[in-house]
N, C-alpha and C positions, 0 to 999 in steps of 0.2 A: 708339279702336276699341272697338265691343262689342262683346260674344260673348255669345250666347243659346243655352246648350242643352237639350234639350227629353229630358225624362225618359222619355219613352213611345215618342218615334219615334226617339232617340237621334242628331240631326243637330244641324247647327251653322248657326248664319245670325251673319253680318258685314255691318255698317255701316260705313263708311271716315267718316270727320269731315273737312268741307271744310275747317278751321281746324288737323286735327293736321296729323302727319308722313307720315302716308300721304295724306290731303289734296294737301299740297304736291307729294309725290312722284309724285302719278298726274295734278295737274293742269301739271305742266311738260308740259313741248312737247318733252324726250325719251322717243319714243313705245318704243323697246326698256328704260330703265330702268322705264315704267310696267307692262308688261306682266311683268318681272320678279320687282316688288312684289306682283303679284297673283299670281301663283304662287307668291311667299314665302309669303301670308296664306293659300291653298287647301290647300299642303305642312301649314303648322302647324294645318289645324281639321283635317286627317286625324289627324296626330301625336297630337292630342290626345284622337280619339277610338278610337285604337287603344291608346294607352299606359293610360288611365284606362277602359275600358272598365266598370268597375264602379262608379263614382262614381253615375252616374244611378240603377243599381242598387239602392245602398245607401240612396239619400234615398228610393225608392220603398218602402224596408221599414223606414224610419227609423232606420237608423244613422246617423250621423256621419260626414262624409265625412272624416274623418281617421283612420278605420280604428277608433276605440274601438268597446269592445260598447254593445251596446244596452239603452237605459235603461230598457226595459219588463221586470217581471221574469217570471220563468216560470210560467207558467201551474200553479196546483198540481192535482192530482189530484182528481177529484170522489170524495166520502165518505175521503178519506186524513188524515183526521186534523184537529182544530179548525186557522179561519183566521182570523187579524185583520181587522176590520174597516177598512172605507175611513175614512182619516182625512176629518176634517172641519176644514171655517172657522169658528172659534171669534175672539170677542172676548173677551179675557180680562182677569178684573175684577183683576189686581196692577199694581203700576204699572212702567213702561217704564225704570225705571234699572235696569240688569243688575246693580248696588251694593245694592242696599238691602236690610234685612234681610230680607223677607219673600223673595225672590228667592235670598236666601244661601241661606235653610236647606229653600227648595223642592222635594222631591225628584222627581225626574224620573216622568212619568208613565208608570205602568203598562203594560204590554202584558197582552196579552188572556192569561184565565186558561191556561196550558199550553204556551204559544209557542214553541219552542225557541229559543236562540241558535245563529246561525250555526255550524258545526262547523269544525273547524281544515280548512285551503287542501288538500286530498290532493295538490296537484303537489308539497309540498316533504316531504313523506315520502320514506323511503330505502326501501331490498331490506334486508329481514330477517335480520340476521347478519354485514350487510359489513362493519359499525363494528367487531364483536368479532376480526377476522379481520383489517384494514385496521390496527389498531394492531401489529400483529407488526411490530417493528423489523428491516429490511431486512438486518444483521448478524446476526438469529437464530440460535442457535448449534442443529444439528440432532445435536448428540453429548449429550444428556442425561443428568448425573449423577446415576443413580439406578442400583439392583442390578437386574441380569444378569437377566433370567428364565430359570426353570428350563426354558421348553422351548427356549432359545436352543441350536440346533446348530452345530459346529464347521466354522470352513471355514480355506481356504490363506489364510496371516497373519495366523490370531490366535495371541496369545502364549502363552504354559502357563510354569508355572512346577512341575517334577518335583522332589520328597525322597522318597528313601527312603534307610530303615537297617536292618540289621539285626545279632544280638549278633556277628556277626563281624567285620562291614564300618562303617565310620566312617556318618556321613550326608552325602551326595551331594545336592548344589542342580546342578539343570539349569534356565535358562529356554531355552526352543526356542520354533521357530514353525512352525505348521503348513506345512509346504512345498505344490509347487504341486499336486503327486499326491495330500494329503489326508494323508502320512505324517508320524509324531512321530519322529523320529530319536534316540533315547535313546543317550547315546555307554554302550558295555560290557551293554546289555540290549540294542539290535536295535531295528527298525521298530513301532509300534505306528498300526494305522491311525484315522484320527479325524473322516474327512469324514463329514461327514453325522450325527452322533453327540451327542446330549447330553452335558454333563459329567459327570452320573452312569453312563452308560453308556460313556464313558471311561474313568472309574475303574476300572468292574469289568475293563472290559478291557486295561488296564493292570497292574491287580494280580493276573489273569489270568500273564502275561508275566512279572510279579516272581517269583512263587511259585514259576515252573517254574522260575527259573536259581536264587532264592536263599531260606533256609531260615526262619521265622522274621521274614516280611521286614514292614516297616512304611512305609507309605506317604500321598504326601499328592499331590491335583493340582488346583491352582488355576488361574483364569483371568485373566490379569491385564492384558491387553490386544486389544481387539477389533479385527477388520477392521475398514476403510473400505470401503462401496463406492458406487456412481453408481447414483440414480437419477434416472427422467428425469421432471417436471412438463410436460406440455402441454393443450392445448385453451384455455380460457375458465377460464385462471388470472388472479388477477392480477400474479404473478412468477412465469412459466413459463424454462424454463431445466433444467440440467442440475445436480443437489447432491450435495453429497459428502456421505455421512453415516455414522454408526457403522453397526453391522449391528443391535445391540440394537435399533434407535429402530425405534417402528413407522409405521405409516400415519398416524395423527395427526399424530405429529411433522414429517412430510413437508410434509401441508396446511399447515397454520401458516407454516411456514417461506415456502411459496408465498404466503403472503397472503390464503389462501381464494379462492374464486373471485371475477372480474372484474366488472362490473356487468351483463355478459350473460351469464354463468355461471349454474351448477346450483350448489347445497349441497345439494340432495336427492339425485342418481346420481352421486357420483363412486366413480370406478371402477377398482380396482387392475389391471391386466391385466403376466402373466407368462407370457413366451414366445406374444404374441399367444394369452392364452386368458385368459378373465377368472377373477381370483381372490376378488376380494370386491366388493361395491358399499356403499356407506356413504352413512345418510341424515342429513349433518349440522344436522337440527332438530332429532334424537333428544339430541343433547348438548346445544342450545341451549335446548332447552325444561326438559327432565329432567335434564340432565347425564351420561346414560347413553348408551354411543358404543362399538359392536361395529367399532371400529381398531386394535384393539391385534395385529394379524398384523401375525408377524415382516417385514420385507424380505429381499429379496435383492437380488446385485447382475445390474444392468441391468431392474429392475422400472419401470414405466412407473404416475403417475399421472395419469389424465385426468379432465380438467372436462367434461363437454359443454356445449353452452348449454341455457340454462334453460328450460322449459316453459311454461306459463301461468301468469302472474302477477294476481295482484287485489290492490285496495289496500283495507284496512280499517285505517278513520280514524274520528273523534267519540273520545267516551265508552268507549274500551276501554282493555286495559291498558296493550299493546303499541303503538300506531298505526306502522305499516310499510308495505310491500310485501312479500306472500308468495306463493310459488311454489306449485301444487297440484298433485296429483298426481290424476289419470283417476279419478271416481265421487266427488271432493269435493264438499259444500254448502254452503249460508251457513252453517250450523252449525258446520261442522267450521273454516272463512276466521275466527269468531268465538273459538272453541276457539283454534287459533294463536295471537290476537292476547291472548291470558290472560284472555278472559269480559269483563264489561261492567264498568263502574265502578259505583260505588252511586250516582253522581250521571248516570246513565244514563236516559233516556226508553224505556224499550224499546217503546215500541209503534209508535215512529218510525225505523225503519231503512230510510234513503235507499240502493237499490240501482239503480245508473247501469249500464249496458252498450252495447253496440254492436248495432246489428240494422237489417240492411237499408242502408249505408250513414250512418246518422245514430246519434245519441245518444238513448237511450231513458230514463226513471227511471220505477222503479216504489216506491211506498211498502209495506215488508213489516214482520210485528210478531214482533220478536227477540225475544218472551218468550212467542210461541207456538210457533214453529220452534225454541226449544234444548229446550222442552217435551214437543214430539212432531214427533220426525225424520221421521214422514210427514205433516206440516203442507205444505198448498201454499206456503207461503211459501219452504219450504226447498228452493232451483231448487237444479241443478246450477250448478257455476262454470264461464266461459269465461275466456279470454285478455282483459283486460283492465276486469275486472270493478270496480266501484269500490262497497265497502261504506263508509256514514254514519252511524254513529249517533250520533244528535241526543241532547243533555242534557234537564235538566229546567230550568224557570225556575229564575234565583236570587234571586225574588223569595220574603221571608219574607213567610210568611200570620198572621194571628191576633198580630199586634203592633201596636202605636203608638211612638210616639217625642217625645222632649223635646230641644231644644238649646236652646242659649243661656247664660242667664247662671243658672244652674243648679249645684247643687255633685255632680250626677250625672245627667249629660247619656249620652242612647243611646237604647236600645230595650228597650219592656218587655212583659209579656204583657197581652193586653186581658184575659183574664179578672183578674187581679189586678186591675189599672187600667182599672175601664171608664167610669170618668167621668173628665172633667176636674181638679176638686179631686182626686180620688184620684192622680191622674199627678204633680200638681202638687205634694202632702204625700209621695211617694216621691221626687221628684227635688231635694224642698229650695231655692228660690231663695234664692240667695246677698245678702249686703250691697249694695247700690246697685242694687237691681233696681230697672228702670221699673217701678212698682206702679198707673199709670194704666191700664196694658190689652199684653193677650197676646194672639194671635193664633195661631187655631188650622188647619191648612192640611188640607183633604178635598179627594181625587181623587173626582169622579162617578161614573157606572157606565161611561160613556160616554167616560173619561179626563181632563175636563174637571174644572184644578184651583178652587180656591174658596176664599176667606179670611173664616174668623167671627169676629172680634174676641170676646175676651174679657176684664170686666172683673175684674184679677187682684186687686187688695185687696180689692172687694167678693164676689168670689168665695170666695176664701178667709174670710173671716169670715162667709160664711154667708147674708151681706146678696142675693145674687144668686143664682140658679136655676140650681144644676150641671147641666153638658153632659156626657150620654151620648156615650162615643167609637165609633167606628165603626171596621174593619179597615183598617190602615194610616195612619192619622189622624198627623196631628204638631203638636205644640204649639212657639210661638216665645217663649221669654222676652226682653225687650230689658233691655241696661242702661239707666241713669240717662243717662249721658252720650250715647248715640245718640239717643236722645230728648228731651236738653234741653240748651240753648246754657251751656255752663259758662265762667264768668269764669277765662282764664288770665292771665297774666303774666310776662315772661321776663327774666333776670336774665345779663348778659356779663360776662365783661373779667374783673378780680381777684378771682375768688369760688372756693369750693372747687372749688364744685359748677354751674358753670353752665347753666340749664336753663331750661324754662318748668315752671310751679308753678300750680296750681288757686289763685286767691283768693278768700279765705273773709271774713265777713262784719268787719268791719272790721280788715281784715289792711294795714297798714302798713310803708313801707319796710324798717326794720328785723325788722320780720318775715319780711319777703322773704329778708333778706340772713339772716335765720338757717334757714330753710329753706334756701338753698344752703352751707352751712356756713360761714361767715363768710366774710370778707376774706381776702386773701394777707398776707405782712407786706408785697409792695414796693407795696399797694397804696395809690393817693391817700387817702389820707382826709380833704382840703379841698375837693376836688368833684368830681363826679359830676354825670352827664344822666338825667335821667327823659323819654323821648318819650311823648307822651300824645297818643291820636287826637283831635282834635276837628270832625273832618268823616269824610264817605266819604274821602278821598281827603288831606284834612289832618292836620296834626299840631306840635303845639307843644313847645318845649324846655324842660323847667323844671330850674335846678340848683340843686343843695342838696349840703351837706355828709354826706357817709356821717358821719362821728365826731360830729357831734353829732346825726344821726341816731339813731345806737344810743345818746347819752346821754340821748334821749327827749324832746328840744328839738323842739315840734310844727312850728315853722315849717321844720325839715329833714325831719320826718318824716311825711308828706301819705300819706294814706290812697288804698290799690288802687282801680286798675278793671282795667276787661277792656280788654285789649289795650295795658296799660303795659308798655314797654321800658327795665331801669334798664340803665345801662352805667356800670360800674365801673373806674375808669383806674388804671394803674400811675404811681407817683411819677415815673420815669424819660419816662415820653408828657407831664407836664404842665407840667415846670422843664428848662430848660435850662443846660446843666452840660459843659463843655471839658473832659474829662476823656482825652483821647486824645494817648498817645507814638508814635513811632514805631523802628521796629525795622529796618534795614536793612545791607545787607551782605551777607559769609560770615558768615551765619545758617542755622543750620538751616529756618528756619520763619518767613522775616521778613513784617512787616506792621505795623498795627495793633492795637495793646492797651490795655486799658482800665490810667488810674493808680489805683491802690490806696493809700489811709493806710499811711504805712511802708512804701512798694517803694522797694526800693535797685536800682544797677545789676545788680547779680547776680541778683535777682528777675528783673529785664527780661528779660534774657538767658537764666535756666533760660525763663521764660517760651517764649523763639523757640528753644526746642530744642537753644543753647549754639552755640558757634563751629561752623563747616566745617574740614576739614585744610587750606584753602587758605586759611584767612586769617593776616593777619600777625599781629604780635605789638603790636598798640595798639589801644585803642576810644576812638573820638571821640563827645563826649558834645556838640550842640549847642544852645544854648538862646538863645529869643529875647528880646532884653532894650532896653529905653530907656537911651539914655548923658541927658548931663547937658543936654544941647538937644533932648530928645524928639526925637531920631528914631532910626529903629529899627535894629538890628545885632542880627548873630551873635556870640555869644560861645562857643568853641569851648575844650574840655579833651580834656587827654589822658591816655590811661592804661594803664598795662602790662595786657597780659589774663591773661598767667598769674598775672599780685599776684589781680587781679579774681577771677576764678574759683578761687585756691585760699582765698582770705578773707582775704588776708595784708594788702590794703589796706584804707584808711579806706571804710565804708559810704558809698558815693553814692546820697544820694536822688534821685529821680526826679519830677518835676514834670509839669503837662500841658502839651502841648508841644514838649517835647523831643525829638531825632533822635538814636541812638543810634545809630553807624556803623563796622563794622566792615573795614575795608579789606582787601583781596584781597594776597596776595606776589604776587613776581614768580616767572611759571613757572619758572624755572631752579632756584629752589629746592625745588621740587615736587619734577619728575618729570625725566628725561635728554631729551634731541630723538634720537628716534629715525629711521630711514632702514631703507628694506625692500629689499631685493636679490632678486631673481626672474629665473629663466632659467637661462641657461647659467653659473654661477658653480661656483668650485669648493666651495665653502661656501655656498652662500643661506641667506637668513632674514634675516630683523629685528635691526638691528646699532642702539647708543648712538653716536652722537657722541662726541668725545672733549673738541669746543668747539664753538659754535656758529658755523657757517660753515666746518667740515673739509672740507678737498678729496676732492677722488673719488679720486684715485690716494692716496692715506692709509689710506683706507676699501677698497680692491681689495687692497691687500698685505695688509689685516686678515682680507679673505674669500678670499687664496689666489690670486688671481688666477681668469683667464677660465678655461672650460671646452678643451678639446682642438678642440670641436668648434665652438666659438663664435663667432658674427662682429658682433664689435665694433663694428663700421660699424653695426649697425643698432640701436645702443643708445636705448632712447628713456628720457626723464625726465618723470616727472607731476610737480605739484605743485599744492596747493590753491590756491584761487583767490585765499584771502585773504593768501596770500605772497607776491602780485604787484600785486595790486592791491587798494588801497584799498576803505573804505567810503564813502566820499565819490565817489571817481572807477569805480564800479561804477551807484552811484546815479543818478552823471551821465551814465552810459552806458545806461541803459534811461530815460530820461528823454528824450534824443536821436534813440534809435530808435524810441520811443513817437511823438516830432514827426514824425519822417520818412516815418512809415506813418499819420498822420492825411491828410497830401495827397496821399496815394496813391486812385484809383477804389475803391469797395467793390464788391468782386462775390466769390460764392462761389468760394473759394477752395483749395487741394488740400495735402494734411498738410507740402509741403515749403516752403512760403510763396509759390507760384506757381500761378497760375488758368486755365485754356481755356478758353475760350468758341467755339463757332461758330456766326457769323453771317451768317444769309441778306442776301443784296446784289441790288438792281435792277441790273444791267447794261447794256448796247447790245448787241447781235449779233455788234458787232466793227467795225461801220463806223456811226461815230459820225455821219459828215457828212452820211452818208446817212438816218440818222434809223432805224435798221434796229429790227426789233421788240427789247422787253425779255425778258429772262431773268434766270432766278435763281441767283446761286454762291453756294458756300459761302467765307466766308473764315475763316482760323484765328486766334484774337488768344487775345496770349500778356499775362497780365498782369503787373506790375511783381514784382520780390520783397518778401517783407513782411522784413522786419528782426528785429521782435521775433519772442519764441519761438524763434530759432532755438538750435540748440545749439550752443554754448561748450566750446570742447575745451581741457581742462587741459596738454593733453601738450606738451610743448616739440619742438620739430623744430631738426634741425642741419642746417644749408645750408654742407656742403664735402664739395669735391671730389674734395681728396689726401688717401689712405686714413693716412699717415705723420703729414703734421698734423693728422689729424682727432683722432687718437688722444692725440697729447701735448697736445692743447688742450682733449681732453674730459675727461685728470686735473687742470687746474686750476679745472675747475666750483666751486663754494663752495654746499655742501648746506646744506640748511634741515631744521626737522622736519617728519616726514609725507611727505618725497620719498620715491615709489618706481622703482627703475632696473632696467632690462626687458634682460636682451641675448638675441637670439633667437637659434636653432640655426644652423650656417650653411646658405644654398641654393646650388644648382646649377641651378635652373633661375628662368625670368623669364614670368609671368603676362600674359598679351596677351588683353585682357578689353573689350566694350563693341560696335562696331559693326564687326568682322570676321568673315570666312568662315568659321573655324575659332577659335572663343575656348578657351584654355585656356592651359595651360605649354607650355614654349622651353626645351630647355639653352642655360643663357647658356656663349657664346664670347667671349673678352676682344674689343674692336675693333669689336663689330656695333653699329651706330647703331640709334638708335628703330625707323627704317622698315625696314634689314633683319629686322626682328623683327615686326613687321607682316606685312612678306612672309613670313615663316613660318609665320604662323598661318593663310595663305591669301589674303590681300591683306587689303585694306579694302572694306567691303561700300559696296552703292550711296546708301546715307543716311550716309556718315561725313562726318564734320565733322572735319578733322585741325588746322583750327585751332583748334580747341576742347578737344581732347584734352591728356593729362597724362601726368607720369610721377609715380608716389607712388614714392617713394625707400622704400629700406630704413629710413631712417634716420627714418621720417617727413614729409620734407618732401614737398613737391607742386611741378612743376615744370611748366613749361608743355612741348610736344612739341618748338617749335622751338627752344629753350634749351636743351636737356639733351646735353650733349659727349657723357656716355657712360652707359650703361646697365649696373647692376651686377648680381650676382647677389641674388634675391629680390626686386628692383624689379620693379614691378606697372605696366602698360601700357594705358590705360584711354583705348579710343578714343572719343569723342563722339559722337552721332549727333544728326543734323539734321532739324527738322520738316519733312514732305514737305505740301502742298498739293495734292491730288488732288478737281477738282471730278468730279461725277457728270456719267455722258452725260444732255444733255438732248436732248429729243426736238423736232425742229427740224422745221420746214414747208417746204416748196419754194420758195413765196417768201421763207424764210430764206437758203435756201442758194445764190438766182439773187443777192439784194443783196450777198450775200459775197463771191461771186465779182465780182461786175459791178464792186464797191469794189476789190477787188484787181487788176483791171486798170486800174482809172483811176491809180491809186497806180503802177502799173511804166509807165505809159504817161506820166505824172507826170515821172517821175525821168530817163525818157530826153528 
């Protein structure tokens, strides 16, 4: 299918393909599914041109139909300030490897004299102040320890701390608290009132009240603990809410605590208001610019701060001090938007101040010059601000004017003044070329007027000496020194294997192996010194092997010692790469560290052995020393010694030396001497825990008298025992047992198969109608196929189960059990009720009644549902075992009732014809017509 649509008239036109899918679809001969199709394809060109309706749009104004802006850039202003010229198609005379030096030290071409750089993105500026306010820790504590101010008045519960004396009377400590009437309650002087009152006008009127009851009198009144009271934060805070604060703390303290305002918030009118009348307004730039902040009014309680939201905002961005977003207030100008942001920078363009606004529905910019308008406030540049006013100030190039430049292989490479250096030789006698300079030719690199760079070769020895015609430098000019080595193929040579220093090395005019090898600082000591490989190229792609001895190399024998080229590879071999030498024992056993180890001149047994880390606690008390040896008819045997370990390891025997060869072997005790065979007891015991053996193979009932016997509450019947696998069975007859099941399930079908080692499949089937003879039409069933079990992987359960019946002998026959170590014995609590779980009405627990059979218990849980399978069904004993349903005499308490359920075969209705349904019938009459 095409689809063509048309940018100007905005419709759609479709071609169908007689070869697609809608082809096929419209040329069948079902005339209702083709009409369908065509209404699908009419439905989707609407869709299409109702959802995307700006796609045509966008390609007419050339954006990108993927929503990006667009690549044309903005039209600048006519007379607003210089503009870059239209680049051009230049062939450019440096060569094409982006490596090479003239390319390295190239510097990027000029922009036109005064350009600005882009100024920083204004969307990722913030609102002026939030950060300073935003870090207030959430826990701010709004009781600030700092002294009292003097004009703090008294209210009901703040504390007072009263002395007086006088020559009659002892001295007198009262602390009180203002009560709720505003009165000091002084016990033996009377009321003194204090609401409303500074503390110095306390005092007076307190010592007021002293003097008239006592003669002489001296006094003192402090204030030693302040009220709390509530005030409330609301509006366009950022943590609005309700704070508990001292009474001291003032309005500042309050903001802070809120977090300063929200991001839609004022910091310029917040506003105290008490008793619905406003008390102060505070303009928080006053503090953030100056540090000066008319908040310091007292609170009181139930004072109210409010944020409102904030007023017009503009963002002033580029070259200022500040870059933000700031809030203005009614009759501000660019002046003043510039003023807030802390003035310009000195790397400032000010003739370029990008001011964007809003007008008319669209975006407007005009270019204004920030160094006329802070000049003179009535400059037309200097508009009034609006609500989302966006100031730019652009930088100055950071191109340096009036210099040149040296790099390379120089001993004072950079930038220097053209007036000092304004020739070539002159740049060249300040920058100094260093040792191994390419002295064939320097290369001098000029940008054109035009940007268009240029390379003048210059020749550097003859220049320097005078011999050649110094080059006048020009602004911005750079000269390139090369080394020696970038400009001329230098004879290496590399040197491997036993040397100090392995490396590649410059060769120099008749420099010789031995040469080589003392440039990498000699030889090792393990290293060969009867030969060595010299690879030497003798083709693009060839190369020949020449060897020679290093030692009579360096004794200056010429036929070892053959003189460099470029591209020789010596390789120096260790003595151990070129003899071979059976120098290997072995060490095995209760070893710490057993293995292989190298023989040593003078290694004894004791050696070997500190060697592998010394004995384990588990080994025994001999070391078998084995050595291979020829008897008197050359053929070969073991000769085998023995020896005590502790002679061995405290030195008390004869030194055994150690040979290559030989198998040192320390043999393992037998566990009993270790460690005890322990058995764990869990459950209902009267003691549990982790019990020893007393011999290997103790009965159970040995072991129950040692842990007290069973619990009160415990039912014995359902004891069960684990034991590891490898206490019952072999490694041998384990091995042969997945080896078996491995054969078993290779001639089983492969088909995907389901996590319990059984697979479902269902599979569609051709049928007859039902009357076969009659030939009736085909149909489709499903049938269900159940596939084989798989054997391996399945899990292997440790536990033992006990199959008996009589609770009397179960008991005396389960203390002659004979324990092993590692068994653990489980006796569970006892139950009263019996689990009826799997394909019944009601699955859950049964109070067990002594007497009730399997299927009474079935019946209780509501019968048996319509898919049970009751010959398939179990009973799991208490005890473990598993029993089938029709075998089980009796059902005990805590035995679990697990009905089975059976695959049902339910084919779907199919949808049948008339003449399906008359052969069916007319078949089933011949068939009863048949039989009579």
């Amino acid at each position: 299918m095409r689809i063509r649509r048309s940018s100007s008239k905005r419709l759609l036109s479709y071609s169908i393909c007689d070869h697609g899918w809608f082809g096929r679809l419209a040329s069948s001969q079902q005339r209702p599914c083709k009409a369908l199709a065509m209404t699908a394809v009419m439905l989707l060109g609407v869709v299409l041109c109702i959802a995307r309706p700006g796609t045509a749009l966008a390609a007419e104004a050339g954006v990108p139909s993927g929503g990006g802006k667009p690549a044309t850039p903005a039209p600048a202003a006519s007379g607003q300030g210089p503009t870059a010229p239209a680049p051009t198609s230049r062939t450019s005379p440096l060569p094409e490897n982006p490596q090479s030096p003239a390319r390295q030290w190239l510097p990027a071409a000029p922009t036109s004299e005064g350009e600005p750089r882009p100024a920083a993105d204004a969307d990722q500026l913030k609102p002026f102040g939030m950060d300073f306010f935003a870090a207030a820790p959430a826990d701010f504590t709004v009781a600030p320890d700092v002294p009292i101010p003097a004009g703090y008045r008294l209210g009901k519960h703040d504390k007072l701390r009263i002395r007086y004396w006088a020559p009659a009377v002892p001295e007198v400590t009262h602390e009180i608290e203002v009560g709720e009437d505003g009165m000091v309650v002084v016990p033996g002087i009377g009321d003194v009132n204090a609401h409303g009152l500074t503390r110095e006008e306390f005092r007076q009127r307190l010592g007021k009240r002293l003097r008239e009851q006592l003669k002489n009198v001296s006094f003192s009144a402090d204030l030693i603990e302040t009220r709390t009271i509530s005030v409330f934060v609301t509006g366009a805070a950022r943590r609005p809410g309700r704070y508990t604060v001292k009474a001291e703390s003032n309005l500042f303290n309050v903001i802070y605590a809120a977090g300063g305002a929200s991001p839609e918030g004022t910091l310029r009118k917040v506003a105290l208001r008490r008793r619905n009348k406003l008390v102060v307004e505070v303009d928080l730039y006053q503090f953030l610019n100056s540090g000066t902040l008319n908040a310091d009014v007292m609170l009181e309680d139930q004072d109210v701060v409010f944020f409102p939201v904030a007023g017009a905002r503009v963002t002033v961005g580029g070259e200022v001090v500040r870059p933000a977003i700031y809030e203005v207030v009614p009759g501000d100008r660019v002046a003043d938007a510039i003023r807030l942001a802390g003035g310009m920078k000195a790397s400032a363009y000010a003739r370029i101040l990008r001011f964007r606004r809003f007008e008319g529905g669209r975006r407007v910019e005009r270019t204004l010059d920030a160094q006329a308008l802070l000049a003179d406030p009535n400059h037309a540049d200097n508009m009034l601000l609006r609500d989302g006013d966006i100031l730019t100030l652009e930088n100055v190039t950071r191109q340096v004017r009036e210099r040149v430049a040296i790099r390379g292989n120089v001993s004072f490479p950079g930038d220097y003044s053209l007036q000092r250096t304004p020739t070539a030789k002159a740049l060249l006698l300040e920058a100094r070329p260093r040792i191994g300079t390419y002295w064939e030719r320097a290369d001098l690199t000029r940008c054109l007027p035009d940007g268009t760079p240029v390379i003048i070769p210059l020749p550097l020895k003859d220049l320097l000496d005078g011999k050649a015609e110094d080059v006048p430098l020009l602004d911005l000019d750079e000269i390139v020194v090369y080394e020696a080595d970038e400009k001329k193929i230098v004879p290496l040579a590399t040197v491997e294997g036993a040397v100090k220093h392995p490396a590649t090395y410059r060769v120099g005019d008749g420099m010789r192996v031995s040469d080589l090898l003392f440039a990498a600082g000699g030889m090792l000591q393990d290293a060969s010194k009867q030969v060595a490989h010299l690879y030497r190229r003798i083709g693009p792609n060839e190369f020949q092997i020449v060897r020679l001895a290093p030692d009579a190399a360096l004794k200056g024998n010429p036929a070892e010692n053959p003189v460099m080229q470029d591209g020789d590879r010596l390789v120096i071999y260790r003595q151990q790469d070129v003899e071979f030498r059976f120098d290997r024992v072995t060490a095995v056993g209760e070893l710490q560290k057993p293995g292989e180890y190298r023989s040593y001149e003078g290694m004894t047994l004791y050696d070997l052995l500190l060697l592998a880390g010394g004995p384990t606690p588990e080994a025994a008390g001999i070391v078998e020393v084995a050595t291979p040896v020829l008897d008197e008819d050359s053929n070969k045997r073991t000769q085998i010694e023995t020896y005590a370990l502790a002679d061995v390891m405290a030195g008390k025997h004869e030194p055994v030396p150690i040979k290559a060869g030989m198998m040192v072997s320390l043999p393992r005790r037998d566990d009993k001497l270790t460690q005890p065979c322990r058995v764990e007891l869990r459950g209902r015991f009267r003691r549990p825990g982790t019990y020893a053996l007393l011999y290997e193979g103790e009965d159970l009932e040995s072991l129950l008298k040692r842990a007290g016997g069973f619990a009160d509450d415990a039912d014995p019947f359902g004891m069960s025992l684990t034991r590891s696998r490898d206490k019952m069975l072999s490694l041998a007859t384990s091995e042969q047992i997945r080896t078996v099941m491995e054969t078993m399930d290779q001639l089983l079908p492969t088909r995907k198969g389901a996590g319990d080692g059984t697979s479902v499949e269902v599979l569609e089937t051709q049928s007859g109608s039902g009357v076969p003879l009659l030939g009736g039409a085909n149909r489709t069933e499903k049938v269900l196929l159940v596939s084989p079990r798989q054997l391996t992987g399945m899990p292997n359960n440790t536990r033992i189960s006990f199959h008996l019946e009589d609770r009397e002998s179960y008991i005396s026959r389960l203390g002659k059990v004979r324990l092993c170590d590692g068994d653990i014995i489980e006796v569970p609590r006892r139950s009263d009720v019996v689990q009826v779980l799997g394909a019944v009405q009601s699955p859950g627990p049964v109070f067990h009644s002594a007497g009730r059979s399997a299927r009474e218990y079935i019946n209780l849980a509501g019968g048996s549902a319509p898919d049970a399978d009751l010959k398939r069904s179990v009973v799991i004993k208490v005890t473990g075992g598993v029993r089938r349903l029709a075998d089980s005499k009796t059902v005990d308490p805590g035995d679990v009732i697990v009905v089975a359920s059976k695959h049902q075969i339910i084919q779907p209705p199919v949808q049948r014809k008339l003449q399906d349904t008359i052969l069916d019938l007319l078949g089933v009459a011949l068939v009863i017509r048949s039989l009579q």
